[in-house]
C-alpha positions as CSV (number, residue, x, y, z in Angstrom):
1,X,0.0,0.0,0.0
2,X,1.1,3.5,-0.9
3,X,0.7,6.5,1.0
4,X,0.0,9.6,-0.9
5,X,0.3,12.0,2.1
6,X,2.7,14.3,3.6
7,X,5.1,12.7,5.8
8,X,8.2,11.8,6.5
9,X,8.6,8.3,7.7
10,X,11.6,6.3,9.3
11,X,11.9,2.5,9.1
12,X,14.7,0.5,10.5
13,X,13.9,-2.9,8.7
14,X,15.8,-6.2,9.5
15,X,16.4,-8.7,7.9
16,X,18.4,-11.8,9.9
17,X,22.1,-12.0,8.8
18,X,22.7,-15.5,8.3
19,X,26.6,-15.3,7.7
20,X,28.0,-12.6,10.9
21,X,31.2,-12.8,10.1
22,X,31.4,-12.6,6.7
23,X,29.1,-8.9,6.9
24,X,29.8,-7.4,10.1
25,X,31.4,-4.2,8.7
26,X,30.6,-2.0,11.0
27,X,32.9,-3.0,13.8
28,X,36.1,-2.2,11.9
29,X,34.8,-0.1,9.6
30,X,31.8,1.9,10.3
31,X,29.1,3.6,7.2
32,X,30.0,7.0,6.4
33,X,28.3,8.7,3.5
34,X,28.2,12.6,2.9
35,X,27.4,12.3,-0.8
36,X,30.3,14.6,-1.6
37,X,32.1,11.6,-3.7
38,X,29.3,11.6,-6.2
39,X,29.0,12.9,-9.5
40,X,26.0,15.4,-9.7
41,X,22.8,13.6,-10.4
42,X,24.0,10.5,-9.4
43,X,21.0,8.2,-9.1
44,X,20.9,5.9,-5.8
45,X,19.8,2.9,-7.4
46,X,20.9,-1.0,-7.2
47,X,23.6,-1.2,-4.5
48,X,25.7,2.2,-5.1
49,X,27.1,2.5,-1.9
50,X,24.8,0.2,-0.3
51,X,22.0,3.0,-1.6
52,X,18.7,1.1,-2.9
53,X,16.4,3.9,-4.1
54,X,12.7,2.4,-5.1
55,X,12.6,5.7,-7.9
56,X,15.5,6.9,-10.3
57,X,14.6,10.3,-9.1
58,X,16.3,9.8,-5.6
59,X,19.4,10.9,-6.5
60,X,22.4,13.7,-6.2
61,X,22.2,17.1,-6.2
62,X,23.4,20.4,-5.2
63,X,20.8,22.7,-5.1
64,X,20.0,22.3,-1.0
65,X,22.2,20.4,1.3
66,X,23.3,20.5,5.0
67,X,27.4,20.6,4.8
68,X,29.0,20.6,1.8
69,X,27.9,20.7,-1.4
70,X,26.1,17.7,-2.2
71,X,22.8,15.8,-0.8
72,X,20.3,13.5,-1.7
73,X,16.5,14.4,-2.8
74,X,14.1,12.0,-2.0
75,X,10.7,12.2,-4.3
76,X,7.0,12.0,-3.6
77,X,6.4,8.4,-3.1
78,X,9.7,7.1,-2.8
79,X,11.7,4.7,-0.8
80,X,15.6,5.2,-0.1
81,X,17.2,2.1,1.8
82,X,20.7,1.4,2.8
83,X,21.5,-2.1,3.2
84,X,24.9,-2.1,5.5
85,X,24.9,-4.7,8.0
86,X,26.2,-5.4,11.0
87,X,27.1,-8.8,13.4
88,X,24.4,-10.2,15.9
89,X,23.7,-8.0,18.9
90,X,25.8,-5.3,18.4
91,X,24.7,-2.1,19.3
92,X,24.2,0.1,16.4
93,X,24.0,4.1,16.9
94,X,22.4,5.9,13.1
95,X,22.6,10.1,12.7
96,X,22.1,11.4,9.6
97,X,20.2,14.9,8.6
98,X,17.2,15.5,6.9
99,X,15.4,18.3,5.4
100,X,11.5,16.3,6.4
101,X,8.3,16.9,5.4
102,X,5.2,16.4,8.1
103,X,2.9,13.9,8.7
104,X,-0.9,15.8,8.1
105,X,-3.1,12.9,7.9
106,X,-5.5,12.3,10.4
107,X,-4.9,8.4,10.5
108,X,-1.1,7.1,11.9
109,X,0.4,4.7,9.3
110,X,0.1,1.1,9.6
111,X,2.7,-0.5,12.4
112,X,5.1,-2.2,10.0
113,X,5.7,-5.5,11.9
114,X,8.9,-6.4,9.8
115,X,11.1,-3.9,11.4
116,X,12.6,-3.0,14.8
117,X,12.1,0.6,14.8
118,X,9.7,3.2,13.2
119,X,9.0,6.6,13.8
120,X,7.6,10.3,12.1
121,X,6.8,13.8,12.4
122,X,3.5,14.8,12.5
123,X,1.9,17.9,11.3
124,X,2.4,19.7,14.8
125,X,5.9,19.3,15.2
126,X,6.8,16.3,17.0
127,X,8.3,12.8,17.0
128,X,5.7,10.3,16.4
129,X,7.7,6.6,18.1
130,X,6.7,3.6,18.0
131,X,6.8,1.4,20.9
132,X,6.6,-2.2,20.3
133,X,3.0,-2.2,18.9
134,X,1.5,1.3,19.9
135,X,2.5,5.1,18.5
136,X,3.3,7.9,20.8
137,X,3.5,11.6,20.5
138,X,7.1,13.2,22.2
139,X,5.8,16.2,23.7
140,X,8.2,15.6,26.3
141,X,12.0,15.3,26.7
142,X,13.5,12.3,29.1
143,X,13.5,15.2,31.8
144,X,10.1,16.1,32.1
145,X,10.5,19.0,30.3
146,X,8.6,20.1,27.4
147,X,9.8,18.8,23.9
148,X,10.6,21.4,21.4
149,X,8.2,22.1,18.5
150,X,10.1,21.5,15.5
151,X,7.7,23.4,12.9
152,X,8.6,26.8,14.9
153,X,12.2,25.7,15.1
154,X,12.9,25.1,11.4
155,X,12.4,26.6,8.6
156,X,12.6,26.0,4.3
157,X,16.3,25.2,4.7
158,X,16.5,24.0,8.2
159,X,17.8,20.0,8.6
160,X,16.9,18.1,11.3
161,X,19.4,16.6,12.9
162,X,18.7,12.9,13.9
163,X,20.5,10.2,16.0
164,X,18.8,6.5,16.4
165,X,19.9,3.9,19.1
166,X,19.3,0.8,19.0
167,X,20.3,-1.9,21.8
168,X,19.9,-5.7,19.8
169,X,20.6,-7.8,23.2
170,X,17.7,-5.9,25.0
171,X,15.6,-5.3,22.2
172,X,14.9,-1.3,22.4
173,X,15.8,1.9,20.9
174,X,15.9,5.5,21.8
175,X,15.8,9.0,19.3
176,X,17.6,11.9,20.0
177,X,17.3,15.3,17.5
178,X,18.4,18.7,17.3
179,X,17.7,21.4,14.6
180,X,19.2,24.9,14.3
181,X,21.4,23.9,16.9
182,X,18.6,23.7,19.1
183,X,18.0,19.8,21.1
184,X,14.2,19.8,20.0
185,X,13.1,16.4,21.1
186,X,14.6,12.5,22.8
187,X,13.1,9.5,24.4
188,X,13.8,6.9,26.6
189,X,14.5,3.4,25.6
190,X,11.7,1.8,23.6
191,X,10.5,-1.7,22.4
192,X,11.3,-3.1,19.5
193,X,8.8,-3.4,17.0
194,X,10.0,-7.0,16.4
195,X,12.8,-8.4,17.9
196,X,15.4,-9.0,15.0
197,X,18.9,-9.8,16.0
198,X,20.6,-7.8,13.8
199,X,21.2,-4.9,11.9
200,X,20.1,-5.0,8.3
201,X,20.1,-1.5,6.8
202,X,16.9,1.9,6.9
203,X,14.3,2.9,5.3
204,X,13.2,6.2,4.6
205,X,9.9,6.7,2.3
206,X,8.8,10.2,1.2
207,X,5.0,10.6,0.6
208,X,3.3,13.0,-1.6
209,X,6.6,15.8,-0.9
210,X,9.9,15.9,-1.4
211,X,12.9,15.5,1.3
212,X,16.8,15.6,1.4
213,X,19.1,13.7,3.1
214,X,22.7,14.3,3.8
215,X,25.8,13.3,6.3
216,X,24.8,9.7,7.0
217,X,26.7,8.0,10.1
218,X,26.1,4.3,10.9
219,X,28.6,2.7,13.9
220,X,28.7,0.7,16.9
221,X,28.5,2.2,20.3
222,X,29.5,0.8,23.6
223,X,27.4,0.4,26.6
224,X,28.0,1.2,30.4
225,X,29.5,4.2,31.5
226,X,32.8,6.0,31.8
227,X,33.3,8.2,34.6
228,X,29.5,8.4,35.5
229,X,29.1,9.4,31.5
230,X,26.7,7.5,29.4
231,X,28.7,6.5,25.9
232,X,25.9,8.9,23.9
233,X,27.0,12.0,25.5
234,X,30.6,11.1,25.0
235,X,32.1,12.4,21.7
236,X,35.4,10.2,21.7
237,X,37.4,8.3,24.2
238,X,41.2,7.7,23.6
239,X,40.7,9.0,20.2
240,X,37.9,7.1,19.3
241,X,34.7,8.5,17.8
242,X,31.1,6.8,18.7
């Protein structure tokens, strides 16, 4: 089924890695794309750079990015997916920026049941999560305190700046995001949608507007602490980035 509304919708899709070893390429090497490497109007179609775009369209350009001078548009009705995988239960942290479109129909997409994580932004200005089997609203940051409207925060060149966690051992994921250099919305750790063992690669489908994309990250992160830190608030540690 096709959606022919305006939204911008996030699916972290997984699909059990049968050989570990032989794809776990994130460990040693993690997924960094900024799309500067491309030749203009590039299209990001059958495996370039792990890039599987469902319309020619989805492709390079130059006309609006977020750092440098290239960036991907994504078309009404399209699906962009990156297929980089990683071994079982590692913990896999994704920030990339995009320029979004909001979600203004009155009726949530269907729960896609074939993915681990799934989220939005709806037509007010807020994260739309799922958890497990339910969508919430994040009016709220972890703190209590009131979640920033991202419609008033942004405006026809402003990218949203996204990070995704996701834990495989425990099943869960948490969102953090910032725009204009302004933290405009987290949440706690959340259920799994389904609970895949590994990562498999993302989805992002456009509906009836257009998005960029730009300055895709995907790595491993570590878990516990370090010197009462969490690892998420720690940009590097003996020179290593997370």
């Amino acid at each position: 089924m096709k959606y022919y509304i305006k939204y911008f919708l996030f699916f972290v899709y997984i699909i059990i890695c049968f050989n570990s070893y032989a794809t776990d390429i994130i460990y040693f090497n993690p997924y960094v794309d900024m799309f500067e490497n491309y030749t203009n109007s590039t299209p990001l179609i059958n495996g370039t750079n792990k890039w599987y775009a469902s319309n020619t369209g989805c492709k390079i350009q130059t006309n609006i990015c977020n750092s440098g001078t290239k960036a991907v548009i994504i078309p009404m009705d399209t699906t962009l997916s990156n297929k980089t995988t990683a071994a079982l239960g590692q913990n896999i942290k994704i920030k990339f920026h995009i320029l979004p479109s909001f979600y203004d129909s009155t009726n949530y997409p269907t729960i896609e049941t074939n993915s681990s994580l799934q989220f939005f932004i709806n037509s007010n200005g807020y994260f739309v999560v799922c958890n497990k089997t339910n969508w919430i609203i994040v009016t709220n940051f972890v703190n209590g305190t009131s979640a920033k409207n991202i419609v008033t925060q942004t405006n026809s060149g402003s990218f949203v700046k996204i990070q995704v966690y996701l834990q495989y051992l425990t099943h869960t994921w948490k969102l953090k995001a910032w725009t204009n250099n302004v933290y405009v919305s987290d949440t706690d750790f959340l259920n799994f949608t389904s609970n895949f063992p590994s990562f498999n690669g993302f989805s992002v489908y456009q509906g009836s507007s257009t998005s960029y994309i730009d300055d895709v990250t995907i790595n491993i992160f570590p878990v516990g602490k370090y010197n009462g830190l969490s690892p998420e608030v720690i940009q590097n540690i003996n020179g290593k980035s997370f």
